[in-house]
DRENDO-1510 file (C-alpha; in Angstrom, 1 decimal, always signed):
<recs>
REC; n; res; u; v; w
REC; 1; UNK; +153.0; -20.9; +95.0 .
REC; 2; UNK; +150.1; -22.7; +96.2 .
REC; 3; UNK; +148.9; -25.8; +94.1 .
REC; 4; UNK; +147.0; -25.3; +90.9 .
REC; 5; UNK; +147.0; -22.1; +91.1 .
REC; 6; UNK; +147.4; -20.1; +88.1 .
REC; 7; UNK; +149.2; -17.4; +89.2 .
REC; 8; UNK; +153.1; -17.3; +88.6 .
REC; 9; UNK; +154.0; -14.4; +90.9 .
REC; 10; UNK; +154.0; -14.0; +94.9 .
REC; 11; UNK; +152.0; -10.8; +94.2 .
REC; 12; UNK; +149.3; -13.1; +92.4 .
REC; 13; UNK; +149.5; -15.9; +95.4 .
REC; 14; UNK; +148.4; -13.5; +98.3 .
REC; 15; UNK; +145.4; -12.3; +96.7 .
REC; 16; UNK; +144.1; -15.5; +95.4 .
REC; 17; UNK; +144.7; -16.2; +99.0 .
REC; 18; UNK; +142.6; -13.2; +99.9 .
REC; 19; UNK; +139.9; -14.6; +97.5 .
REC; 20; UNK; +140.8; -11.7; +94.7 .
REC; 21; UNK; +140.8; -12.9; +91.4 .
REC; 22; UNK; +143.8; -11.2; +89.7 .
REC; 23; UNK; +143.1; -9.1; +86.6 .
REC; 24; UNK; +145.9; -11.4; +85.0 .
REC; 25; UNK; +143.3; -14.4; +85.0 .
REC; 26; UNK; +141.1; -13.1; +83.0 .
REC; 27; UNK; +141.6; -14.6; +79.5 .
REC; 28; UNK; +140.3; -11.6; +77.0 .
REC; 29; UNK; +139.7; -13.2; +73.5 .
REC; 30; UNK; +140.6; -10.2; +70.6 .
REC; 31; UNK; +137.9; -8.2; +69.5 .
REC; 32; UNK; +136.8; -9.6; +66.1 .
REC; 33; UNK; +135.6; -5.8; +65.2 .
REC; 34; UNK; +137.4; -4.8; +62.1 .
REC; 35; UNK; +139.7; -1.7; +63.5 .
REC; 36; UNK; +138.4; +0.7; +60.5 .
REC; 37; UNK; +134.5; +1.0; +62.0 .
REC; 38; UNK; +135.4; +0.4; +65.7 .
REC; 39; UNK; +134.4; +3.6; +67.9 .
REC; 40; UNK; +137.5; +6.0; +68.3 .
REC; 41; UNK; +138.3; +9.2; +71.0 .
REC; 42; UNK; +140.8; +10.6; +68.6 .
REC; 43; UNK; +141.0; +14.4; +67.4 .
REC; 44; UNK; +138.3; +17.5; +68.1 .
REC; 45; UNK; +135.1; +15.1; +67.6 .
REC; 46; UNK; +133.0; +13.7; +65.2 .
REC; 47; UNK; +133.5; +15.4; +61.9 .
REC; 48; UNK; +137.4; +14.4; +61.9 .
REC; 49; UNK; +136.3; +11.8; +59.6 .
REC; 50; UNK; +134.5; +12.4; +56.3 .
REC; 51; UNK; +130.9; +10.6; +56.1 .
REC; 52; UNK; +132.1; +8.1; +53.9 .
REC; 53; UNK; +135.1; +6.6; +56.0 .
REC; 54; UNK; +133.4; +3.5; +57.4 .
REC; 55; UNK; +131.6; +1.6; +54.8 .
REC; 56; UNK; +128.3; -0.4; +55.7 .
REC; 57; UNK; +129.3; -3.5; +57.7 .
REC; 58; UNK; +127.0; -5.4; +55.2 .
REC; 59; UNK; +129.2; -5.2; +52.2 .
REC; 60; UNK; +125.9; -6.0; +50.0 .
REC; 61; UNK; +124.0; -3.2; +51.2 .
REC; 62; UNK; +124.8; +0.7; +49.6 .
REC; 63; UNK; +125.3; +3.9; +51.9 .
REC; 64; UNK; +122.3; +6.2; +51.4 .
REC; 65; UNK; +124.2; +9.1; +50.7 .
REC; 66; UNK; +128.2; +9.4; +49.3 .
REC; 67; UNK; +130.5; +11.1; +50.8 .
REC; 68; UNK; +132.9; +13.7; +49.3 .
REC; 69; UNK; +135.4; +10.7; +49.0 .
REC; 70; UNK; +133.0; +8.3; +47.1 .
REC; 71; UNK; +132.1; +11.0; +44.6 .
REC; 72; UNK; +135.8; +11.7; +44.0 .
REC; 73; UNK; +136.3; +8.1; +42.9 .
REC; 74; UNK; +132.8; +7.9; +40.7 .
REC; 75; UNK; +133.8; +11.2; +39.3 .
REC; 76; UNK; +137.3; +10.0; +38.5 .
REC; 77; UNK; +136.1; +6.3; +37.2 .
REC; 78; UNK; +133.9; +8.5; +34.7 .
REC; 79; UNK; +136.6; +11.2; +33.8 .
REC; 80; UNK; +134.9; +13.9; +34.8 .
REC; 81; UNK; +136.4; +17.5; +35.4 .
REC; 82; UNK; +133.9; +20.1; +36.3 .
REC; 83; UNK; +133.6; +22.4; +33.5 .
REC; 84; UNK; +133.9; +26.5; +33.9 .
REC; 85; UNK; +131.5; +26.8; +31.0 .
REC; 86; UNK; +128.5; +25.5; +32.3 .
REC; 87; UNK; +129.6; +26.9; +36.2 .
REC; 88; UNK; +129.7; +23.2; +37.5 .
REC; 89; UNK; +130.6; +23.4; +41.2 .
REC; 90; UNK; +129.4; +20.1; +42.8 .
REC; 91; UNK; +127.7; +19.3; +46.2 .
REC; 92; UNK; +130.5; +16.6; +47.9 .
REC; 93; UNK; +128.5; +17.3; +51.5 .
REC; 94; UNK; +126.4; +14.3; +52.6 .
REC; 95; UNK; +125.1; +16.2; +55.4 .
REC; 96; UNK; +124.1; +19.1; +53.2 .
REC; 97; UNK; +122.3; +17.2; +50.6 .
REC; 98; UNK; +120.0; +15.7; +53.6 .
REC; 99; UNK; +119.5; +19.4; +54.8 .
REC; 100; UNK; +118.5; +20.5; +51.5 .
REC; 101; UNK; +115.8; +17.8; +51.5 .
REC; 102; UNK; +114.7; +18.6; +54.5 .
REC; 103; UNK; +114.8; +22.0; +53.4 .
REC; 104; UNK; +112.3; +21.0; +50.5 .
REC; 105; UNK; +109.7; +19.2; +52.8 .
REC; 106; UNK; +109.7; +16.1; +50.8 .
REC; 107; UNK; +108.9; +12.9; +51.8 .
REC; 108; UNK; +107.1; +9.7; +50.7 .
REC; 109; UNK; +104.8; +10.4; +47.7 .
REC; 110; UNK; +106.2; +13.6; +46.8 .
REC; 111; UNK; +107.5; +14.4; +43.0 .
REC; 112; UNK; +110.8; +15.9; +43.0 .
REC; 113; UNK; +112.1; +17.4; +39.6 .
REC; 114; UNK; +116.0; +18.2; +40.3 .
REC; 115; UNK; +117.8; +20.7; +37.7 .
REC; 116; UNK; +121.3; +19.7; +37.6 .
REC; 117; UNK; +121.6; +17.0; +39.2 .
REC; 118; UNK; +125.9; +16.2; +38.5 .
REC; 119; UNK; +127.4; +13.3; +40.0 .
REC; 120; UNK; +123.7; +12.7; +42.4 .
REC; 121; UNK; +124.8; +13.9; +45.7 .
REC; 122; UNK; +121.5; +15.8; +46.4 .
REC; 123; UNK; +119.2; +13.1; +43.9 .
REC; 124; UNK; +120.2; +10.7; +46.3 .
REC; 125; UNK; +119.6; +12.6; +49.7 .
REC; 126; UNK; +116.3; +13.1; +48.0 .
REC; 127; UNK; +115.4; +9.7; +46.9 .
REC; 128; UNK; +116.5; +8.8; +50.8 .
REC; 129; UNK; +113.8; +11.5; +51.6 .
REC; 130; UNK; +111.2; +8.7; +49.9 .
REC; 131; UNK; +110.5; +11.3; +47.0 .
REC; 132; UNK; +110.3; +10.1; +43.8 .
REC; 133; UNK; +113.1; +11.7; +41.5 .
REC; 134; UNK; +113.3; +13.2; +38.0 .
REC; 135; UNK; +116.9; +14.1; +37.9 .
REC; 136; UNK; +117.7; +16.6; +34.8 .
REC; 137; UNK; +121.6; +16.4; +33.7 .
REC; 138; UNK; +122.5; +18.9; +30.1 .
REC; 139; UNK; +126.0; +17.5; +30.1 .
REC; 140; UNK; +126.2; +14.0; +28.2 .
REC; 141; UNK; +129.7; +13.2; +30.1 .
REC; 142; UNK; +127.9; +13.3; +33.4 .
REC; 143; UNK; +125.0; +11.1; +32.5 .
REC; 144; UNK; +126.5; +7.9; +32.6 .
REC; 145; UNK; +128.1; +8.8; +36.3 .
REC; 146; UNK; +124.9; +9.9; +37.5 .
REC; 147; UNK; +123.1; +6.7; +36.4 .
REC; 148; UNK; +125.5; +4.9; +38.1 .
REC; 149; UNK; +125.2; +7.0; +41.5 .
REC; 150; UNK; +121.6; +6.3; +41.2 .
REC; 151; UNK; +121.1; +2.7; +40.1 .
REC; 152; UNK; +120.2; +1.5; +43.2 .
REC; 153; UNK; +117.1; +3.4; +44.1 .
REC; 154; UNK; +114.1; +2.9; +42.2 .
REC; 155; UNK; +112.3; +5.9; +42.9 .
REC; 156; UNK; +115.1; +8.2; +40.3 .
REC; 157; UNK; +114.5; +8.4; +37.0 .
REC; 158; UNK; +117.6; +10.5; +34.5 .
REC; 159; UNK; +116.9; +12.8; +32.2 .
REC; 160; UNK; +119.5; +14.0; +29.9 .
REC; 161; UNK; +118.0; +17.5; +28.3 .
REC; 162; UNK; +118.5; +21.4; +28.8 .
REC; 163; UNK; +116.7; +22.7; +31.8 .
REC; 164; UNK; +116.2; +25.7; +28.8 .
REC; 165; UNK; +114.0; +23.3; +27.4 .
REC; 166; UNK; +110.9; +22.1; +27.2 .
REC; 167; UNK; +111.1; +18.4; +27.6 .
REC; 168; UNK; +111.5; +18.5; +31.3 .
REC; 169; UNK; +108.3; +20.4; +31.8 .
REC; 170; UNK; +106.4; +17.9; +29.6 .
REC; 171; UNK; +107.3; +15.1; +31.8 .
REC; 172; UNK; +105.5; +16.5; +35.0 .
REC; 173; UNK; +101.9; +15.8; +33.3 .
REC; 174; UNK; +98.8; +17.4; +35.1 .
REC; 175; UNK; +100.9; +16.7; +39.0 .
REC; 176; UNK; +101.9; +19.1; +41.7 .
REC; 177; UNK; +106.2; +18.9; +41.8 .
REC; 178; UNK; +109.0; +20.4; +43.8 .
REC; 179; UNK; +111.8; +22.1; +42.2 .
REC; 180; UNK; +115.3; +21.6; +44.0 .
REC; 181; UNK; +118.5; +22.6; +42.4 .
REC; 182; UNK; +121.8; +23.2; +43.0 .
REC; 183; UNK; +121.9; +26.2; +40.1 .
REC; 184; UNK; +125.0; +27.8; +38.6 .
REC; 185; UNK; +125.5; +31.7; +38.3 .
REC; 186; UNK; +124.9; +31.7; +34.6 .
REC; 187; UNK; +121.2; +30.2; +34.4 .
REC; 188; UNK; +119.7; +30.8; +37.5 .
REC; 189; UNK; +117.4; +34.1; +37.6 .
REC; 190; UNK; +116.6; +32.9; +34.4 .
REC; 191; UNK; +115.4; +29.4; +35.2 .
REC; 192; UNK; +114.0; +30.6; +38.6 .
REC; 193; UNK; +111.5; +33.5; +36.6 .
REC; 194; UNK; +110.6; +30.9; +33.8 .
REC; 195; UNK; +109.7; +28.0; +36.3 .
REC; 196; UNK; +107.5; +30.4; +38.3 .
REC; 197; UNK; +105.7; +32.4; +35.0 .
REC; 198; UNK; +105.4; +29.0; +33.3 .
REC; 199; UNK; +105.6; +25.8; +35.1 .
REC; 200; UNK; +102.4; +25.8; +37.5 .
REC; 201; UNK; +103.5; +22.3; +38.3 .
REC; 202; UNK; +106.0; +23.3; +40.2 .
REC; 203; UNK; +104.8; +24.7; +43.9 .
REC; 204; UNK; +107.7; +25.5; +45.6 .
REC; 205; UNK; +111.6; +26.0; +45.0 .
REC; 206; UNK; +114.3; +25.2; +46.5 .
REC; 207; UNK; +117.0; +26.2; +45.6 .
REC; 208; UNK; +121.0; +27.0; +45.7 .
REC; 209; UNK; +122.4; +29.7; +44.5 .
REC; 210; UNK; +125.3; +32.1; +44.6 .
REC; 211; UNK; +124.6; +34.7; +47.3 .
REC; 212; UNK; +124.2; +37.7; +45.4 .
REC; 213; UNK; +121.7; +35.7; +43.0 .
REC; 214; UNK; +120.0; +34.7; +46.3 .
REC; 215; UNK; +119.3; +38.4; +47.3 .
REC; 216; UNK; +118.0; +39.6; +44.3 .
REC; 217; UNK; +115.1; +37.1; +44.3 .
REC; 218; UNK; +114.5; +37.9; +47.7 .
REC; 219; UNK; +115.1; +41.7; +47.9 .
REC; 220; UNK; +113.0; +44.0; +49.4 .
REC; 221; UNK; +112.5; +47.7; +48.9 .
REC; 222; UNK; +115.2; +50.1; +49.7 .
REC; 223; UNK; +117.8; +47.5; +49.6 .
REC; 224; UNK; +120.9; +47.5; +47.4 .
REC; 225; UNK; +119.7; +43.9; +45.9 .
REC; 226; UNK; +116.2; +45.0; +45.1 .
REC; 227; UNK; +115.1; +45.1; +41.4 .
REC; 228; UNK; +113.0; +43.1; +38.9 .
REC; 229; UNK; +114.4; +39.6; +39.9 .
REC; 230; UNK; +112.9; +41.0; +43.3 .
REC; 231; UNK; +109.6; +42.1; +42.2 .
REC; 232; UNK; +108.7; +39.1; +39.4 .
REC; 233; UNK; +109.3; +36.7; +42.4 .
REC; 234; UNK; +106.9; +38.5; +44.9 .
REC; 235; UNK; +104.1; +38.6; +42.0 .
REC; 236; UNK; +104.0; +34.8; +42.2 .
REC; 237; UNK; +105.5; +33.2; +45.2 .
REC; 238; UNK; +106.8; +33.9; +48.7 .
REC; 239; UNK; +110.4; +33.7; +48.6 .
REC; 240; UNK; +112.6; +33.4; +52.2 .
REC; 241; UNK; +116.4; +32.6; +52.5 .
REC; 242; UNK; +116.7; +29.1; +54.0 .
REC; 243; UNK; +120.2; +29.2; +55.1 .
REC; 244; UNK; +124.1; +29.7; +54.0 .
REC; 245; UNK; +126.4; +27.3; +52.2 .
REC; 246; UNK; +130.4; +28.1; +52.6 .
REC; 247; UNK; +132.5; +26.9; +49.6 .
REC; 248; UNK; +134.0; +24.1; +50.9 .
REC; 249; UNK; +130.9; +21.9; +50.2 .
REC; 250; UNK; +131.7; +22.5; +46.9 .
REC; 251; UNK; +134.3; +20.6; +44.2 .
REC; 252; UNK; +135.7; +22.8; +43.0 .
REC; 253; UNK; +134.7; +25.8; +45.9 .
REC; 254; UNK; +133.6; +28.9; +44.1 .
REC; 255; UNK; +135.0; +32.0; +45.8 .
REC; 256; UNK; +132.1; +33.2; +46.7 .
REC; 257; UNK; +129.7; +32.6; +49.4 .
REC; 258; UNK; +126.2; +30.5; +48.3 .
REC; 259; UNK; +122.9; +30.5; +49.9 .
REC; 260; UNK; +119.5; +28.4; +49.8 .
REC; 261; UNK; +116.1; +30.2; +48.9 .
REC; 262; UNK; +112.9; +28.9; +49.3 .
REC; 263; UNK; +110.1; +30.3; +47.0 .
REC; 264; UNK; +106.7; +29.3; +47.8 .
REC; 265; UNK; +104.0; +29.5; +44.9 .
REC; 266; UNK; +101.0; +31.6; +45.8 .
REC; 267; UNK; +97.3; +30.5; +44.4 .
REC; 268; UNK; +96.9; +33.7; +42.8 .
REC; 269; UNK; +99.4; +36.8; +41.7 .
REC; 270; UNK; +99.9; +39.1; +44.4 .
REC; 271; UNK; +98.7; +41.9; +43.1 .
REC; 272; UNK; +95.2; +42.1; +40.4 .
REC; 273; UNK; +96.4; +44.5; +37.7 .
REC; 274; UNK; +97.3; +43.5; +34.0 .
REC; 275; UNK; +100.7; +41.8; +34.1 .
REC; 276; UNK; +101.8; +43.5; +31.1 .
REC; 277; UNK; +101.3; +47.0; +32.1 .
REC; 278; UNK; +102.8; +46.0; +35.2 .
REC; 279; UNK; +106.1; +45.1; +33.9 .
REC; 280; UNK; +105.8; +47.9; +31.2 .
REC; 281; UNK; +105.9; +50.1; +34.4 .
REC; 282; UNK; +108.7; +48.2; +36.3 .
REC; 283; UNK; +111.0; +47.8; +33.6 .
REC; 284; UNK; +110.8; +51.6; +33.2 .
REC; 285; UNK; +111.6; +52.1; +36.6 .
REC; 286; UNK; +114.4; +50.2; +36.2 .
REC; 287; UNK; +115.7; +51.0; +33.4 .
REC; 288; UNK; +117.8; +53.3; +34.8 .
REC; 289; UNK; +118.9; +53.4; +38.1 .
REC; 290; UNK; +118.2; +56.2; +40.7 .
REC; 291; UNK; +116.0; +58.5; +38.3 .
REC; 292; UNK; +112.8; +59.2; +39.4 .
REC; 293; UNK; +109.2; +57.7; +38.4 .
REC; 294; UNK; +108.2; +61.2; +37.0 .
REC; 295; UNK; +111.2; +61.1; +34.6 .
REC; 296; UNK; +110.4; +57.1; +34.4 .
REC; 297; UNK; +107.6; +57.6; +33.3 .
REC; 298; UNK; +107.9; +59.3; +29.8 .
REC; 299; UNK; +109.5; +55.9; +28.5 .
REC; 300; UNK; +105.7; +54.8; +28.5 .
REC; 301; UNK; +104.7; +58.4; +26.7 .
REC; 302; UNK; +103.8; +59.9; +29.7 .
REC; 303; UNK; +105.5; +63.5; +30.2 .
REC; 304; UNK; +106.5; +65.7; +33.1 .
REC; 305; UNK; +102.9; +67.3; +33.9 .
REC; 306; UNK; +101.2; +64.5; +33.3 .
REC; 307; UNK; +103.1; +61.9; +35.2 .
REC; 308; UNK; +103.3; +64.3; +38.4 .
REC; 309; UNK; +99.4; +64.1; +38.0 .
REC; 310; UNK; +99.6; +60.2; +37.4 .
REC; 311; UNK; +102.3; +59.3; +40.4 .
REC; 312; UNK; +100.0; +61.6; +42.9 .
REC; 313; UNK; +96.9; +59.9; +42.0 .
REC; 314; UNK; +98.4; +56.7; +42.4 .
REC; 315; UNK; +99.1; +57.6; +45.9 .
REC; 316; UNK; +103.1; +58.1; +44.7 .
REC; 317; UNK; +105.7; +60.6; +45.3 .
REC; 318; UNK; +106.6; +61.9; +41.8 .
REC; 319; UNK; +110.4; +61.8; +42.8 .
REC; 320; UNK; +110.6; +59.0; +44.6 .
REC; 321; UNK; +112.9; +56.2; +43.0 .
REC; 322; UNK; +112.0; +52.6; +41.5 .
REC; 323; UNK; +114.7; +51.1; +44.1 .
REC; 324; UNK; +112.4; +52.3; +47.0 .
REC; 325; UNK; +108.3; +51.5; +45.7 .
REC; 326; UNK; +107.3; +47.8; +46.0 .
REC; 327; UNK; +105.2; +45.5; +43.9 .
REC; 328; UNK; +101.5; +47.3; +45.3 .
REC; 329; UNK; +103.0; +50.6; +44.4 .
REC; 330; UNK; +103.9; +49.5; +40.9 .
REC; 331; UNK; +100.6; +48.0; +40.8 .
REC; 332; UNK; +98.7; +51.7; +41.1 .
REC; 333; UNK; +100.7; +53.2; +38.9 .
REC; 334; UNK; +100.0; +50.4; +35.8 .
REC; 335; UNK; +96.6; +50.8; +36.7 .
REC; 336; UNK; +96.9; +54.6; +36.5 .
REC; 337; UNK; +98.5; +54.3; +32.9 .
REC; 338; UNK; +96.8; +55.4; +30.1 .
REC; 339; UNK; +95.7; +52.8; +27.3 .
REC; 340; UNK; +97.9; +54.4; +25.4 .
REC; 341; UNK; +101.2; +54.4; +26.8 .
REC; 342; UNK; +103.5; +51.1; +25.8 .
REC; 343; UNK; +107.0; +50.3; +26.3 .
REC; 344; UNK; +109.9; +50.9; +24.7 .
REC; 345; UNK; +111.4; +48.5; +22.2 .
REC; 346; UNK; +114.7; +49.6; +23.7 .
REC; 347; UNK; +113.9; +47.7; +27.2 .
REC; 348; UNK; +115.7; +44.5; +28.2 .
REC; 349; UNK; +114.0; +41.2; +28.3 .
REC; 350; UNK; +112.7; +39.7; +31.3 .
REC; 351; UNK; +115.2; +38.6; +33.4 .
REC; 352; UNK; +117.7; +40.5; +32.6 .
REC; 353; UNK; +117.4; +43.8; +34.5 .
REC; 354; UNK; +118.5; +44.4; +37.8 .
</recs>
């Protein structure tokens, strides 16, 4: 070995005497990376890890959004168990919340009321959106998780009332809001059709539902979905399905498949006629399911003859079925109707019918 070299094998001494540096004298100091957020090539890519497995590397500074992990842990802190009663199935996908935000076309300067908001998975991904938040919670056990989810962003205020309520509504004042929700089974059409008959406020929806909730609002005619949900929508908004949500987003997953709907206020009703004639008429139709408008018809006092001459007029077939006539055809026939006809006591409520 020649002198003051640094190599300790005759391998090493003929290529430092070739001018080659061996790889063995190169001194590599550790990395100083903690292991947990260094960059790994393990598994089938990316999603292997849940969004909340590397924490900021600022330990002072909060992750936007929590991951299903994260809510676990504030959910457990709090003792919470979702409860069947009220259908509480929460959001645990990060990723999902920011899609749903993105769904609502929020951003900086936009009011956001959120129905339901649970442990703040989708408040948050909102807030991140730059909205400003008024997050509506019923259940008094949540509350104090939620406020904790939220107390680092300024821009979410809590609410703890009844989305069946009015005290929600009365904090939106004279300002134009987005609704977004993620909406059990049990209170959706119902909150969907009172938002849109009496909150003006609100100018669009977003909103998750179960799928066969989803379709209703949506429905068209001569679909199996299609019914009053369907047509009390299209009177006063523009309603599209956004995209599909599988159950594993979900703690605990339903076991059935959910979807996002979009419902877009119009400026005006869609159609000019007296809304309730209109509704006389559809919940007539409706009432029961595959008879014809003629026999329909004499729920509103309007017999055989005399609907046949009504429906024709109107531009309708006399046997053709509610499922199959849309929102313009119910419109001609509630204009058609005589002053006198009325409907029956023995009709459901709004909301109710299919």
């Amino acid at each position: 070995m020649r002198e003051g070299s640094t190599n300790t094998d005759a391998t090493g001494e003929l290529l430092s005497a070739m001018g080659i540096v061996p790889e063995a004298d190169v001194v590599r100091s550790p990395s100083s990376t903690p292991l947990h957020v260094r960059s790994r090539a393990i598994g089938p890519g990316p999603n292997r890890f849940p969004a909340d497995y590397a924490p900021a590397v600022n330990s002072d500074e909060r992750p936007a959004s929590l991951g299903a992990g994260a809510l676990r842990a504030l959910a457990e802190r709090h003792g919470i168990r979702p409860k069947r009663s009220l259908g509480q199935h929460f959001l645990i996908d990060p990723n999902l919340a920011r899609a749903i935000a993105s769904d609502a076309g929020v951003g900086p300067g936009d009011r956001v009321v959120e129905i339901g908001a649970g442990l703040g998975s989708l408040t948050r991904a909102l807030a991140e959106a730059g909205a400003e938040v008024l997050a509506v919670e019923v259940d008094p056990s949540l509350v104090p998780a939620l406020e904790e989810s939220v107390a680092d962003l300024d821009r979410v205020r809590v609410l703890h009332t009844d989305a069946t309520d009015r005290e929600w509504r009365d904090e939106l004042g004279e300002d134009e809001w987005v609704l977004a929700a993620n909406l059990p089974y049990n209170v959706a059409t119902h909150l969907i059709l009172d938002t849109l008959r009496d909150v003006p406020q609100v100018r669009r929806l977003v909103v998750m539902v179960q799928r066969e909730v989803g379709e209703r609002l949506i429905g068209t005619p001569g679909e199996k979905a299609y019914g009053i949900p369907s047509l009390r929508v299209a009177y006063r908004a523009e309603g599209s399905l956004v995209r599909r949500v599988p159950p594993s987003v979900f703690w605990p997953r339903p076991r059935v498949e959910s979807v996002i709907v979009r419902l877009q206020r119009l400026d005006a009703p869609r159609v000019g006629v007296d809304e309730e004639r209109l509704w006389a008429v559809v919940d007539a139709g409706f009432a029961e399911r595959r008879k014809t408008m003629r026999n329909a018809l004499r729920r509103l006092g309007v017999d055989g003859p005399g609907a046949n001459v009504l429906l024709e007029g109107a531009g309708i077939d006399p046997s053709a079925r509610a499922e199959t006539l849309s929102l313009e055809d119910f419109a001609r026939i509630a204009e058609a109707l005589p002053p006198v006809a009325h409907p029956s006591e023995a009709l459901p409520p709004e909301g109710l019918a299919t």
